[in-house]
C-alpha positions as CSV (number, residue, x, y, z in Angstrom):
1,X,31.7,-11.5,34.8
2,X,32.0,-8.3,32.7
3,X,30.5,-10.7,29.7
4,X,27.7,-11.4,31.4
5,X,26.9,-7.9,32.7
6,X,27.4,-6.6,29.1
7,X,24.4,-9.4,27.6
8,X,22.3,-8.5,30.8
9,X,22.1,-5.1,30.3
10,X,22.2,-5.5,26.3
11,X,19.6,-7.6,26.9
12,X,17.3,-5.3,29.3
13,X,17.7,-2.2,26.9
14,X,16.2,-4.6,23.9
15,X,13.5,-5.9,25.7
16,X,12.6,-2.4,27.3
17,X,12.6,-1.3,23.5
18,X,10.7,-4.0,22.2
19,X,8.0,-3.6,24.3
20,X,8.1,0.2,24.0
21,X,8.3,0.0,19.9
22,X,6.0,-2.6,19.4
23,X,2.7,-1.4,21.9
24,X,3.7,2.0,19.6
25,X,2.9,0.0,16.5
26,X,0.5,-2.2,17.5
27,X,-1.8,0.7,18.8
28,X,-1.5,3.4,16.0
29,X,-2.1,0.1,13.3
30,X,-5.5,0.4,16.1
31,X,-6.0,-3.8,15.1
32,X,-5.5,-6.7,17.2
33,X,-6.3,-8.9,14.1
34,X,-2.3,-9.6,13.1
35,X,0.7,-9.2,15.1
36,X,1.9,-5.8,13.5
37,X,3.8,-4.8,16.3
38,X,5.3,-8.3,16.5
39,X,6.7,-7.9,12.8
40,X,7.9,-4.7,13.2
41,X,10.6,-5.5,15.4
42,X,11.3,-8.3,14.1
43,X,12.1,-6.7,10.5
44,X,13.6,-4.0,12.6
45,X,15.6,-6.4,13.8
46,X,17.1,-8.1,11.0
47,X,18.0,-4.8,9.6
48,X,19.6,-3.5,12.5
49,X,21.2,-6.9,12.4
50,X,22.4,-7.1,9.0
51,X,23.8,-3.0,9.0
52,X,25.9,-3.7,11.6
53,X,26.6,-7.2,11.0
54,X,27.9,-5.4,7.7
55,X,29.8,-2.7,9.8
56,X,31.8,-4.9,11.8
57,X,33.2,-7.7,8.4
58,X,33.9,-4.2,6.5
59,X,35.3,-1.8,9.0
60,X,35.7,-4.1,12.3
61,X,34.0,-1.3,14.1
62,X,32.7,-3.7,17.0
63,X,35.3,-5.1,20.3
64,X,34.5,-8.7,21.5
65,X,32.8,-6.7,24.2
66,X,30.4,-4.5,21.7
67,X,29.6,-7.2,19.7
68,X,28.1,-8.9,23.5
69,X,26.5,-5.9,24.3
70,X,25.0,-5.1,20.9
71,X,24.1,-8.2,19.1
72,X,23.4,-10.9,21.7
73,X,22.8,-8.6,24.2
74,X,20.4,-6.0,22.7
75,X,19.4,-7.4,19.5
76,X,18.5,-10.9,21.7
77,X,16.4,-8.7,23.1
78,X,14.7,-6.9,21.1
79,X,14.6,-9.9,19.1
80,X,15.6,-13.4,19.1
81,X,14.4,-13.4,14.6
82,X,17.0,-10.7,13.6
83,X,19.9,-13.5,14.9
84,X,17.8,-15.9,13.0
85,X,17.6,-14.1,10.1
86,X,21.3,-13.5,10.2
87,X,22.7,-16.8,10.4
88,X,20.2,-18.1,7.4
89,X,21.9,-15.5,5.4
90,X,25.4,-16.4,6.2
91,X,24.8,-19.8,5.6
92,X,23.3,-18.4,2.0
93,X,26.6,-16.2,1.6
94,X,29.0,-19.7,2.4
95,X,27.4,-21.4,-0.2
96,X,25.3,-23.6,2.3
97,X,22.1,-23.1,1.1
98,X,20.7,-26.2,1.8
99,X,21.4,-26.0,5.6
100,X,19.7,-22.6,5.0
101,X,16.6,-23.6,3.9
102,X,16.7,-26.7,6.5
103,X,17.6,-24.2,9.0
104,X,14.5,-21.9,8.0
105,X,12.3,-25.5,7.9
106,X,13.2,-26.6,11.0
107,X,12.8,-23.4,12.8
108,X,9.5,-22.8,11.4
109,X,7.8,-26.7,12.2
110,X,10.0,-27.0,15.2
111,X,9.0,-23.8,16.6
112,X,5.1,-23.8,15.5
113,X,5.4,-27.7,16.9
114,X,7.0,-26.6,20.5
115,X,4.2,-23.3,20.9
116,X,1.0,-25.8,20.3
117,X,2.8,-28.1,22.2
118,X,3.6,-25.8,24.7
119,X,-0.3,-24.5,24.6
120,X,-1.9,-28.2,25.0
């Protein structure tokens, strides 16, 4: 149960901050013509991501329970790319980098395929 309560609340900070950091963005770019505030935390993100990521292999800074709270709590989120974006890059670092590439493809058609197909 504690699990659980850690992601929730993870989970609620990130999306609080999301929406917070990326109206910020999106209104001083002052366009709605791309998704700035969209890519912002979405970059944000993956560096956030890959620092600690980082942090915890080097120094094992992070408890099972952190790691819930932090990365698939509040990094899911604030953004569901930055895991994305970490998991192509381990698959780079393990020498997989077809799966990485397939698992870029496939989450780029796949995902653009289930939106329109979500929208029709």
């Amino acid at each position: 149960m504690i699990n659980i309560l850690l992601v929730g609340f993870g989970g609620f900070v990130g999306s609080v901050l999301r929406y917070t950091v990326s109206g910020y963005v999106q209104q001083s770019v002052g366009t709605l013509d791309f998704p700035y505030g969209t890519l912002a935390v979405n970059v944000l993100g993956c560096f956030i991501i890959g620092f600690l990521s980082q942090l915890a292999e080097s120094r094992g800074v992070f408890t099972s329970e952190s790691r819930l709270f932090v990365f698939t709590g509040f990094l899911g989120g604030f953004t569901t790319f930055s895991s994305f974006g970490n998991e192509t890059l381990n698959l780079v670092r393990d020498s997989q980098a077809m799966n990485a590439f397939a698992n870029v493809g496939a989450n780029l058609v796949i995902g653009l395929f289930a939106v329109w197909l979500g929208r029709t």
